[in-house]
N, C-alpha and C positions, 0 to 999 in steps of 0.2 A: 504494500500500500504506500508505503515512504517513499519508493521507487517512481510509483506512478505521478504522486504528488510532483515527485522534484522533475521529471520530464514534463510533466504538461506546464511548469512553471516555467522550463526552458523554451517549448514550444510556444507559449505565451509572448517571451520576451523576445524571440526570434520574430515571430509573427510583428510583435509591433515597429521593432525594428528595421521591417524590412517594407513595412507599411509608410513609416517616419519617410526614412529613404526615395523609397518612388514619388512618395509625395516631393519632397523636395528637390526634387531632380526633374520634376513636370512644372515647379513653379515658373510663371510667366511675369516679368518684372515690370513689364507696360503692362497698363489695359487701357487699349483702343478708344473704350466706348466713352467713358466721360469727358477725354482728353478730348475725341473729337468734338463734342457738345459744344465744350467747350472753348475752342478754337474758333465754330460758325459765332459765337455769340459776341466774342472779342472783336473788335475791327482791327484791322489790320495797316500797319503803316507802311508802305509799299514808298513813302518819300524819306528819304534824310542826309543831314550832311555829315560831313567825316570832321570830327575832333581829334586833334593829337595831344596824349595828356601820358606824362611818365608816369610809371607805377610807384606808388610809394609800399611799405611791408605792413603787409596785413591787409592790404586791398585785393578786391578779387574784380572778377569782369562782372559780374553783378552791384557790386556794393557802386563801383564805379559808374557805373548802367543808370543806379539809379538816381546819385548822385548829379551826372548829366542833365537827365530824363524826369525832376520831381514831376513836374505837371502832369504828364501822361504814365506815370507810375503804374496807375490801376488799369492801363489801359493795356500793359504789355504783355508777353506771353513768353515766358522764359527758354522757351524753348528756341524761337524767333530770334530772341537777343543774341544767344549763342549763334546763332545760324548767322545773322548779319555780320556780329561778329567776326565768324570766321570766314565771313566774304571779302570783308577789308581787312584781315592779315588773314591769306591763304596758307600761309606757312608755318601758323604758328598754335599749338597747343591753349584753348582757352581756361583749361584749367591749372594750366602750367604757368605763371606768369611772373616772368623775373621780375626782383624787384631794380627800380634805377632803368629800366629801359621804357623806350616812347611807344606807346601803340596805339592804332587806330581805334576811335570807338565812335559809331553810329548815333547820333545823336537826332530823334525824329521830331519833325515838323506836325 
């Protein structure tokens, strides 16, 4: 009976184990659906000019974004910003961002 006890306890832990596992290995890190919603509902800035501003430490291409951009703040779509972003420096890593150096940043109309 002790026997049976400690294998079905193994079989248990195996079972959930291997459950955990598939689950986590099927996780999807987007979902499509709200993001899109929410993208038709946002307007879209399709105009801006290019500011050149050095990085100083501890600023990111966001903090800077928004800094730029207070007035249309609510209006932006982060995903957008990075995407502009990386149109006006093709070359360059936006979450990588040295400090001391000049980079382009989108500043919309």
């Amino acid at each position: 009976m002790y026997i049976l006890k400690k294998l079905a306890i193994w079989l248990l832990i195996i079972l959930m184990l291997s459950i955990t596992y598939k689950d986590i290995s099927n996780i999807s890190i987007t979902n499509d659906g709200p993001q899109l919603k929410q993208q038709k509902e946002q307007p879209i800035f399709s105009s801006y000019h290019v500011i050149t501003k050095k990085v100083q430490a501890g600023e990111t291409v966001l903090s800077i974004m928004e800094e730029i951009n207070q007035s249309k703040l609510n209006h932006l779509n982060i995903e957008k910003i990075i995407q502009d972003f990386q149109t006006v420096n093709p070359h360059t890593d936006p979450f990588r961002l040295e400090v001391g150096k000049y980079y382009y940043f989108p500043a919309y109309e």
